[in-house]
Predicted model as a PDB file, atoms N, CA, C, CB and O in Angstrom, pLDDT in the B-factor column:
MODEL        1                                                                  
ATOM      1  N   UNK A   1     -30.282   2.419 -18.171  1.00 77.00           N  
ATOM      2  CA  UNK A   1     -28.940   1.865 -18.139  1.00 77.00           C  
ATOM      3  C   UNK A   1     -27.931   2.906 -17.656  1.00 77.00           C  
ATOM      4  CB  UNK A   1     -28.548   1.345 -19.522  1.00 77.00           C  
ATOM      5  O   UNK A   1     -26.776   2.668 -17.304  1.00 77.00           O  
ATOM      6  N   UNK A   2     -28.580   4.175 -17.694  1.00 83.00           N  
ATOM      7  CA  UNK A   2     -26.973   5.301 -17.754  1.00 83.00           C  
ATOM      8  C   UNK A   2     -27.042   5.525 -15.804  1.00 83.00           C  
ATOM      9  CB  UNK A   2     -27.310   7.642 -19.096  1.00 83.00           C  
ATOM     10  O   UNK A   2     -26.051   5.753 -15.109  1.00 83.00           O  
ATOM     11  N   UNK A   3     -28.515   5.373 -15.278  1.00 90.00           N  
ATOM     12  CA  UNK A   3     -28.446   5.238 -13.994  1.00 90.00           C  
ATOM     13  C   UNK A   3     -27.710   4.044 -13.524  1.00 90.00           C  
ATOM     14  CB  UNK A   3     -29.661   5.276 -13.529  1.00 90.00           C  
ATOM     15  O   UNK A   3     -26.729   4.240 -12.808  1.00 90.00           O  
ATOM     16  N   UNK A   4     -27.990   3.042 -13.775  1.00 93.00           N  
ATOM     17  CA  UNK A   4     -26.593   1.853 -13.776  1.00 93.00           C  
ATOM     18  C   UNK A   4     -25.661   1.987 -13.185  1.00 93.00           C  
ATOM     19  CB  UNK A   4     -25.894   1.585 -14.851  1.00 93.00           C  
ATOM     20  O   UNK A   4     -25.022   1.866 -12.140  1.00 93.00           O  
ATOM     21  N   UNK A   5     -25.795   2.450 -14.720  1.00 93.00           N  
ATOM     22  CA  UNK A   5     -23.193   2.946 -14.433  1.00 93.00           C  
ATOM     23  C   UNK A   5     -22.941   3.859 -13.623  1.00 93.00           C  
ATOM     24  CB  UNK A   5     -21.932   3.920 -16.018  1.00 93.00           C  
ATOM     25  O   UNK A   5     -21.851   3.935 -13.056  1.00 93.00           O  
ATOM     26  N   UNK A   6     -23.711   4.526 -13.477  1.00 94.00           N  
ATOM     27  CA  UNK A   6     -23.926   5.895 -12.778  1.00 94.00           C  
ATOM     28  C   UNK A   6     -23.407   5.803 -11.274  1.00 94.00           C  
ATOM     29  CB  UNK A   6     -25.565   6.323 -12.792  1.00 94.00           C  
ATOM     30  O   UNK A   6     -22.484   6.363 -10.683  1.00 94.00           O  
ATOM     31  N   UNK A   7     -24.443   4.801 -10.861  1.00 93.00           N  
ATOM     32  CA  UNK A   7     -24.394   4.234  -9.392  1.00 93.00           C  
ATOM     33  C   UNK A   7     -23.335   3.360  -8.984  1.00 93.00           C  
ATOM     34  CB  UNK A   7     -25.551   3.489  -9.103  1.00 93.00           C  
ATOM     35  O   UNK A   7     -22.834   3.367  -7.860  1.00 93.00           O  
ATOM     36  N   UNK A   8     -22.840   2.219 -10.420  1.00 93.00           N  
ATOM     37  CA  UNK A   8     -21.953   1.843  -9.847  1.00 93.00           C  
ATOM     38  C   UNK A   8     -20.828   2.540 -10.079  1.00 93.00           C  
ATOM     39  CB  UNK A   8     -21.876   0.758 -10.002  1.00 93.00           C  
ATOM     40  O   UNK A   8     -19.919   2.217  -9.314  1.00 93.00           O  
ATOM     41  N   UNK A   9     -20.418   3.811 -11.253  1.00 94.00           N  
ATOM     42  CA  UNK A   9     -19.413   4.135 -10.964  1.00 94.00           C  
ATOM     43  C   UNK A   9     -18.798   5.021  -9.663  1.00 94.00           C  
ATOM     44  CB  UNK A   9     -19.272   4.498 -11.905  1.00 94.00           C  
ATOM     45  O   UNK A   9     -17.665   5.311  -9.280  1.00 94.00           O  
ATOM     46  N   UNK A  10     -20.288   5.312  -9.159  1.00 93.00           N  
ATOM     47  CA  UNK A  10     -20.079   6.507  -7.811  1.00 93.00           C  
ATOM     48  C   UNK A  10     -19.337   5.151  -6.628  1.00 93.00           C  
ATOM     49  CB  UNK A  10     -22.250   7.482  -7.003  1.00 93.00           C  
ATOM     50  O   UNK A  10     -18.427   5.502  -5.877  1.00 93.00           O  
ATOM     51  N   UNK A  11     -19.801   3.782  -6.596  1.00 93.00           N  
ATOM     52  CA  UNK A  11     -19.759   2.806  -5.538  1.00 93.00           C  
ATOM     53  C   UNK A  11     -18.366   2.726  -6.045  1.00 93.00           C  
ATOM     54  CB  UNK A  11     -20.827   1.424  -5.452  1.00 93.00           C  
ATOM     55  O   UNK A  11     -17.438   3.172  -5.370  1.00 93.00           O  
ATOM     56  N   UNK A  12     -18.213   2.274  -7.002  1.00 93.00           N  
ATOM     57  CA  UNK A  12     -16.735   2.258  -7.016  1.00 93.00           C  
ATOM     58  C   UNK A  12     -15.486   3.538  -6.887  1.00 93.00           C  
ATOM     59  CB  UNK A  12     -16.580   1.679  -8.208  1.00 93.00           C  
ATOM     60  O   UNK A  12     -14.361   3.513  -6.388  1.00 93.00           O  
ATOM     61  N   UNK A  13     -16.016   4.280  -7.360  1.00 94.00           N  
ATOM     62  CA  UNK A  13     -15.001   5.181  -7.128  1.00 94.00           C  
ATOM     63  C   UNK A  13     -14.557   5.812  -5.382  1.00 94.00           C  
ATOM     64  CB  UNK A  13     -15.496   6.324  -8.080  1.00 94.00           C  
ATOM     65  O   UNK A  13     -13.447   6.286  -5.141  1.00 94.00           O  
ATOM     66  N   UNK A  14     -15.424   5.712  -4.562  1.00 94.00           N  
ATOM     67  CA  UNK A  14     -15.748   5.672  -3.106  1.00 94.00           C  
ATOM     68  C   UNK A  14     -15.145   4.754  -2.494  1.00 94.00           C  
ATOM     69  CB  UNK A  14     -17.023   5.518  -2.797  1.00 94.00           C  
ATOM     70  O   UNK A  14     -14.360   5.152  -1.634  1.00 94.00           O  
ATOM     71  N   UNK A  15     -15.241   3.544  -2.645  1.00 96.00           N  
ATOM     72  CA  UNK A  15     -15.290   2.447  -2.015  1.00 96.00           C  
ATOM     73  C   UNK A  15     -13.439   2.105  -2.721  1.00 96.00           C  
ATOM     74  CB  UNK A  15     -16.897   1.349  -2.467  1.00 96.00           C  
ATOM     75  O   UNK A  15     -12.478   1.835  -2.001  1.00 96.00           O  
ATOM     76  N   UNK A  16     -13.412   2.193  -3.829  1.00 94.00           N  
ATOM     77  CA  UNK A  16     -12.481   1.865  -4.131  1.00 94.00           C  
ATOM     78  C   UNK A  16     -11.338   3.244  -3.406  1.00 94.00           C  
ATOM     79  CB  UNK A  16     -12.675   1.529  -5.662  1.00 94.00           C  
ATOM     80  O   UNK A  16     -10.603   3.018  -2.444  1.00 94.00           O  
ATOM     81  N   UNK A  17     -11.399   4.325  -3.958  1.00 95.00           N  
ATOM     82  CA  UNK A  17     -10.647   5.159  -2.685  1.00 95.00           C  
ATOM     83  C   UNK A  17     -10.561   4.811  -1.021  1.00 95.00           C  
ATOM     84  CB  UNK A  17     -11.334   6.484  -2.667  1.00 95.00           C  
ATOM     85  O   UNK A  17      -9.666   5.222  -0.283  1.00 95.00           O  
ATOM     86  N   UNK A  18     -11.520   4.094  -0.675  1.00 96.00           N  
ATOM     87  CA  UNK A  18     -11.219   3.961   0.704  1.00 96.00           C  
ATOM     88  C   UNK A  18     -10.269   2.443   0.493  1.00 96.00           C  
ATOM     89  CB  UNK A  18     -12.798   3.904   1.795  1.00 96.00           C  
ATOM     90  O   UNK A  18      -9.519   2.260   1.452  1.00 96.00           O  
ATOM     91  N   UNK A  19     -10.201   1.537  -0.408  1.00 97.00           N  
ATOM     92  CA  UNK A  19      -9.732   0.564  -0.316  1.00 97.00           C  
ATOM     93  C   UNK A  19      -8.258   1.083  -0.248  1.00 97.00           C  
ATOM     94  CB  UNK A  19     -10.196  -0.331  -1.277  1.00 97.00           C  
ATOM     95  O   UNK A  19      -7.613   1.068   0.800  1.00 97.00           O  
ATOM     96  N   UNK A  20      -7.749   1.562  -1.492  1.00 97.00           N  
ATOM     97  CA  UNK A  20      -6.224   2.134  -1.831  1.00 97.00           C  
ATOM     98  C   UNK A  20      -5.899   2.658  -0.490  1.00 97.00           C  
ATOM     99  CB  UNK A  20      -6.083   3.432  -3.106  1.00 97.00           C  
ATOM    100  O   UNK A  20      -5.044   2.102   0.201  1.00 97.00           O  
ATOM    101  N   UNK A  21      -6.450   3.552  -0.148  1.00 97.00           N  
ATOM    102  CA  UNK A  21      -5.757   4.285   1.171  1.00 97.00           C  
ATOM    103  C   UNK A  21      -5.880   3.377   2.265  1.00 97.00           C  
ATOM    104  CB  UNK A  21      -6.463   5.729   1.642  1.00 97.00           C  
ATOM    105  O   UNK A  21      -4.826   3.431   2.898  1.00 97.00           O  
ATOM    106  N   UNK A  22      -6.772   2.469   2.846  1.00 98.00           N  
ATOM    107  CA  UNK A  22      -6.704   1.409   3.065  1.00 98.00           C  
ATOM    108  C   UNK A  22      -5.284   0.561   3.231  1.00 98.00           C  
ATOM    109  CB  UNK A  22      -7.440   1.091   2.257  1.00 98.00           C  
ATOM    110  O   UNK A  22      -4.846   0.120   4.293  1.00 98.00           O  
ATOM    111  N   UNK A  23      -4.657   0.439   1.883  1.00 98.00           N  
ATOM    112  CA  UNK A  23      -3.640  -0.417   1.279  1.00 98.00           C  
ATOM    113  C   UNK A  23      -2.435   0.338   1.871  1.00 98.00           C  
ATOM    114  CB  UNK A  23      -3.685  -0.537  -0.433  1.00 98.00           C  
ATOM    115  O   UNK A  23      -1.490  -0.094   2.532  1.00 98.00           O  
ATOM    116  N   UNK A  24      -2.743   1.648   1.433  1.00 98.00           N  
ATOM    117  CA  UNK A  24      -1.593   2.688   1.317  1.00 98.00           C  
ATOM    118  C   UNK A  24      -1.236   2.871   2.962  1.00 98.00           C  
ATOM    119  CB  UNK A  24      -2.142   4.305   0.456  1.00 98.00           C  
ATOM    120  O   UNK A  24      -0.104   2.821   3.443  1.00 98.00           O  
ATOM    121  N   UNK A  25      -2.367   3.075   3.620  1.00 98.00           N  
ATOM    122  CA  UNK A  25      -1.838   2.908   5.388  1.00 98.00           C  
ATOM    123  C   UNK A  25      -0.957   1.448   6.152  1.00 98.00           C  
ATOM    124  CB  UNK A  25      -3.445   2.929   6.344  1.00 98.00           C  
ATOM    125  O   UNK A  25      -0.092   1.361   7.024  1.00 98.00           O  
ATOM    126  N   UNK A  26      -1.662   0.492   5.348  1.00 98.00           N  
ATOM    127  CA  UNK A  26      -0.925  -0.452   5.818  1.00 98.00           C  
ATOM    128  C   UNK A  26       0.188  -0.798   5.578  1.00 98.00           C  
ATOM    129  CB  UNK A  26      -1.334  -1.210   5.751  1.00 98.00           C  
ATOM    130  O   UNK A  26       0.954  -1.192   6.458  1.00 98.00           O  
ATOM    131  N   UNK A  27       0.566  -0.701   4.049  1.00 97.00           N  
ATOM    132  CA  UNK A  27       2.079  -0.676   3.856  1.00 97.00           C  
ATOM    133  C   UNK A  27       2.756   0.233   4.731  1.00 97.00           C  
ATOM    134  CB  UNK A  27       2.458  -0.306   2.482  1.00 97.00           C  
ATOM    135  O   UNK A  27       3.612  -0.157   5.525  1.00 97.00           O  
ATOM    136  N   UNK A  28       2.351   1.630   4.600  1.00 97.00           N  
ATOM    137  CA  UNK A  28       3.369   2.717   5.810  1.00 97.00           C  
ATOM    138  C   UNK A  28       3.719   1.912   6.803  1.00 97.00           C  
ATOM    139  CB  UNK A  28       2.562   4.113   6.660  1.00 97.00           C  
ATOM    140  O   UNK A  28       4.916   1.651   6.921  1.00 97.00           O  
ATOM    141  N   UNK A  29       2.602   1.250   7.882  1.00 96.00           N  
ATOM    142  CA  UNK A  29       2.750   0.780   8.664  1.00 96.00           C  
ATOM    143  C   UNK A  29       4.026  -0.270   8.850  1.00 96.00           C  
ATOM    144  CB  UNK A  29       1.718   0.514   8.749  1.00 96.00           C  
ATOM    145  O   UNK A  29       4.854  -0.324   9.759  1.00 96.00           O  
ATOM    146  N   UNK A  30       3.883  -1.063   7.683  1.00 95.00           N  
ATOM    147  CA  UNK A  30       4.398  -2.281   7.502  1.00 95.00           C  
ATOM    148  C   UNK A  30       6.030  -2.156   7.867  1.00 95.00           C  
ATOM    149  CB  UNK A  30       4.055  -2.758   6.007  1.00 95.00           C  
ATOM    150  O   UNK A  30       6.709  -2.711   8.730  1.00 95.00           O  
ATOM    151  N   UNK A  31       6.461  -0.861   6.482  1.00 93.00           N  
ATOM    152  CA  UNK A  31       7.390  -0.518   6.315  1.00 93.00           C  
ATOM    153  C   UNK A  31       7.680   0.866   7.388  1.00 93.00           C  
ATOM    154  CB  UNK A  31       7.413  -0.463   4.949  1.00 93.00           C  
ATOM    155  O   UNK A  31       8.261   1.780   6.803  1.00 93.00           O  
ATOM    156  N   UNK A  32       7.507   1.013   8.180  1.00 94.00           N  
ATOM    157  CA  UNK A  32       7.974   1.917   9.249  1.00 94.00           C  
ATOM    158  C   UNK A  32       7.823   1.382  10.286  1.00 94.00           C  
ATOM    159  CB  UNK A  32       7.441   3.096   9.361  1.00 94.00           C  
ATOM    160  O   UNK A  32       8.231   2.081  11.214  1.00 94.00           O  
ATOM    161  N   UNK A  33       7.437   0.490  10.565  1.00 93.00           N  
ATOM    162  CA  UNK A  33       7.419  -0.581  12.211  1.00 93.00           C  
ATOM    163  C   UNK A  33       8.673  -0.997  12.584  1.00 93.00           C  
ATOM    164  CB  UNK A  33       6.565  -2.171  12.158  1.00 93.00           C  
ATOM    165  O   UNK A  33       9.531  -1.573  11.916  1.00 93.00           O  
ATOM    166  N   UNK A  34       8.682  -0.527  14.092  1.00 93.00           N  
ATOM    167  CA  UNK A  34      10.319  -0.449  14.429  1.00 93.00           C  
ATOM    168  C   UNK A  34      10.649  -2.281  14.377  1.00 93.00           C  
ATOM    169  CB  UNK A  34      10.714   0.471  16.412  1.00 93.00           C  
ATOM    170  O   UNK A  34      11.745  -2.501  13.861  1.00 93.00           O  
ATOM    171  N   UNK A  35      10.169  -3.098  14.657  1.00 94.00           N  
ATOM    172  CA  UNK A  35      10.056  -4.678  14.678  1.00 94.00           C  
ATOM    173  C   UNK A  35      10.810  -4.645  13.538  1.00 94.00           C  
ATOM    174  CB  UNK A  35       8.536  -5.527  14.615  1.00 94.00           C  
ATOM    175  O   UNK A  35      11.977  -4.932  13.807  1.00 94.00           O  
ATOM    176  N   UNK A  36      10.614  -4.388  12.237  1.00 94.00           N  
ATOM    177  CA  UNK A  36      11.348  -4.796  11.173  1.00 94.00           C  
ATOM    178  C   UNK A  36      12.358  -3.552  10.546  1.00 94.00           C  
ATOM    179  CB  UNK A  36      10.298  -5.343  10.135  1.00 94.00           C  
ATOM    180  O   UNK A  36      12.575  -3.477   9.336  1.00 94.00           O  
ATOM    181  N   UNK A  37      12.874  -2.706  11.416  1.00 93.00           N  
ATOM    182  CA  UNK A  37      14.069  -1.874  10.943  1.00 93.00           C  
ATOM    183  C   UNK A  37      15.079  -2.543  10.415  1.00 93.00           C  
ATOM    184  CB  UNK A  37      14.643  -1.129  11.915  1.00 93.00           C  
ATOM    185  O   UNK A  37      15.543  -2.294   9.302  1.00 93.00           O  
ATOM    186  N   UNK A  38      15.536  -3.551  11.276  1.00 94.00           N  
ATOM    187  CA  UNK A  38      17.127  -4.532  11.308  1.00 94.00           C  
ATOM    188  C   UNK A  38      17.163  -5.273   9.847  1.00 94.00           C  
ATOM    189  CB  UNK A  38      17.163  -6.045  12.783  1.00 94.00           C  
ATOM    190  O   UNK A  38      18.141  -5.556   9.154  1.00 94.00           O  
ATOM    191  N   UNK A  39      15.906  -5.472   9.634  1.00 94.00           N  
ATOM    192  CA  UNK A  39      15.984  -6.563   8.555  1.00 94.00           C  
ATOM    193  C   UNK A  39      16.099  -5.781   7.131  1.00 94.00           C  
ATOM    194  CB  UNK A  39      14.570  -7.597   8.605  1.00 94.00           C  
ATOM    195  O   UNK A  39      16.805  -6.192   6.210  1.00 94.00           O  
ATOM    196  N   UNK A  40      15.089  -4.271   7.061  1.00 93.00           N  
ATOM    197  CA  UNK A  40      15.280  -3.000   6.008  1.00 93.00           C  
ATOM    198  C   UNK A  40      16.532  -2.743   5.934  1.00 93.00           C  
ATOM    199  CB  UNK A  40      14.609  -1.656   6.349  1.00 93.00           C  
ATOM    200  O   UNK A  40      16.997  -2.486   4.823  1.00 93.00           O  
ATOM    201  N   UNK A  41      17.416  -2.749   7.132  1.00 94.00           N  
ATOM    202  CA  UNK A  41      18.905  -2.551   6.631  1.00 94.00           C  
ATOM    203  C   UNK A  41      19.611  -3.190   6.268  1.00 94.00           C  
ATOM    204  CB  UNK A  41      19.598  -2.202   7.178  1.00 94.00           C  
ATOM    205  O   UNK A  41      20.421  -2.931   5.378  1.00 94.00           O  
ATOM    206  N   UNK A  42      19.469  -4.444   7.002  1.00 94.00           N  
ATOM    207  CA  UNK A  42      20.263  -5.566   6.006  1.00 94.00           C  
ATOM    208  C   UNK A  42      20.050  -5.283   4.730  1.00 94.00           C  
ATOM    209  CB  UNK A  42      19.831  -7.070   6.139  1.00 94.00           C  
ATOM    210  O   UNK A  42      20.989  -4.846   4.066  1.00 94.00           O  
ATOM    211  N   UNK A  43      18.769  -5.479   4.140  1.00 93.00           N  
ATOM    212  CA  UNK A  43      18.416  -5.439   2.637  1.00 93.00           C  
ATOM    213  C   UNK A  43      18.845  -4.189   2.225  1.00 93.00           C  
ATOM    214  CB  UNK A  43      16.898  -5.630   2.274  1.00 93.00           C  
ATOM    215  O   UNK A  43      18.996  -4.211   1.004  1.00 93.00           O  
ATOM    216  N   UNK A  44      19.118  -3.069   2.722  1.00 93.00           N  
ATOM    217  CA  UNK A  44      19.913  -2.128   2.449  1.00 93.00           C  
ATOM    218  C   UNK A  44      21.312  -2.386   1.842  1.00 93.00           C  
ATOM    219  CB  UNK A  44      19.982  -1.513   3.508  1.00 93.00           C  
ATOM    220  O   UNK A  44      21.653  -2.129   0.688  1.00 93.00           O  
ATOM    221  N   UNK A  45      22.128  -2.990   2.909  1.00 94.00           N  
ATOM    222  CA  UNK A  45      23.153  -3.001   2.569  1.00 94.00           C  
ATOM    223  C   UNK A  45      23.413  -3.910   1.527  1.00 94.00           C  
ATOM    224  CB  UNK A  45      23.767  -3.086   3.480  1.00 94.00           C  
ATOM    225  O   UNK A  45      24.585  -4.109   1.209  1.00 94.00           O  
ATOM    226  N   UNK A  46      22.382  -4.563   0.876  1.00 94.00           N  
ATOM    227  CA  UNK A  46      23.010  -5.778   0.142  1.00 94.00           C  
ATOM    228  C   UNK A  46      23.964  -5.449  -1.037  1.00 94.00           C  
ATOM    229  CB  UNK A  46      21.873  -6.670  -0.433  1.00 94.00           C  
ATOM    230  O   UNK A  46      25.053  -6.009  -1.166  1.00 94.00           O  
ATOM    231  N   UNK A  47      23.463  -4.455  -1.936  1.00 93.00           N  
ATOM    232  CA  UNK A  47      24.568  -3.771  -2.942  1.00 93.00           C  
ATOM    233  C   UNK A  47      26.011  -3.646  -2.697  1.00 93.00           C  
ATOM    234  CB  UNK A  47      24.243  -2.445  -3.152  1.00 93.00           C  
ATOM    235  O   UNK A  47      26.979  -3.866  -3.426  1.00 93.00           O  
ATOM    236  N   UNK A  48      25.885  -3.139  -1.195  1.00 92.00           N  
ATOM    237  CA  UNK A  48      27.795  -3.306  -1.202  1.00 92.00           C  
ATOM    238  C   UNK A  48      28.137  -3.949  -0.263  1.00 92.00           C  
ATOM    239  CB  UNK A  48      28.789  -2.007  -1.032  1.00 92.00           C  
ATOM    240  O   UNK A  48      28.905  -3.379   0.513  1.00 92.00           O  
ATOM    241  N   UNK A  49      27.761  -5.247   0.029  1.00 91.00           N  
ATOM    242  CA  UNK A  49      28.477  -6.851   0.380  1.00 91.00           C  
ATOM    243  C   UNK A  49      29.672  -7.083  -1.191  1.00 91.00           C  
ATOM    244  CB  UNK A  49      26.721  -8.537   0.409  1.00 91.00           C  
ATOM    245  O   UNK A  49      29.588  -6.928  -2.409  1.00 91.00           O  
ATOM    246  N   UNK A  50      30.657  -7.508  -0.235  1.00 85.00           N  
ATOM    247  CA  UNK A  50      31.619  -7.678  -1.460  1.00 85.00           C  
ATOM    248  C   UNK A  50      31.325  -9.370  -1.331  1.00 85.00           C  
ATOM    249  CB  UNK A  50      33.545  -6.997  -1.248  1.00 85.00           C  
ATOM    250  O   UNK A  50      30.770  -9.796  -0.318  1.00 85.00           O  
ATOM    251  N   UNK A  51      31.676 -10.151  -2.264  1.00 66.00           N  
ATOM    252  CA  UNK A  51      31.521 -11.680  -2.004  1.00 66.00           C  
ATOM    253  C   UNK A  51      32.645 -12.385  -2.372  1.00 66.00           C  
ATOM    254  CB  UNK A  51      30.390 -12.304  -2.724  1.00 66.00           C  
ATOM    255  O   UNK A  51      32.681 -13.607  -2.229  1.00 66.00           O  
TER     256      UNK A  51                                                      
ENDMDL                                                                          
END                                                                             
């Protein structure tokens, strides 16, 4: 049984690091793509819109 966990904790801990960074590249992407600058600033400015 301790080979088991063993194996799957090595699969997961691997696999799961490549997932996160994975995640973690695509958000960068997401959020630094010049396509959606205009819209990051709007949502920027929303705090000081007076109404």
């Amino acid at each position: 049984m301790f080979e088991t966990y063993k194996s799957l904790a090595e699969f997961a801990q691997t696999w799961g690091l490549l997932y996160f960074v994975g995640v973690f590249l695509a958000v960068v992407v997401y959020a630094l793509s010049p396509s959606r600058k205009k819209r990051f600033e709007d949502a920027a400015r929303i705090p000081l819109r007076e109404d």
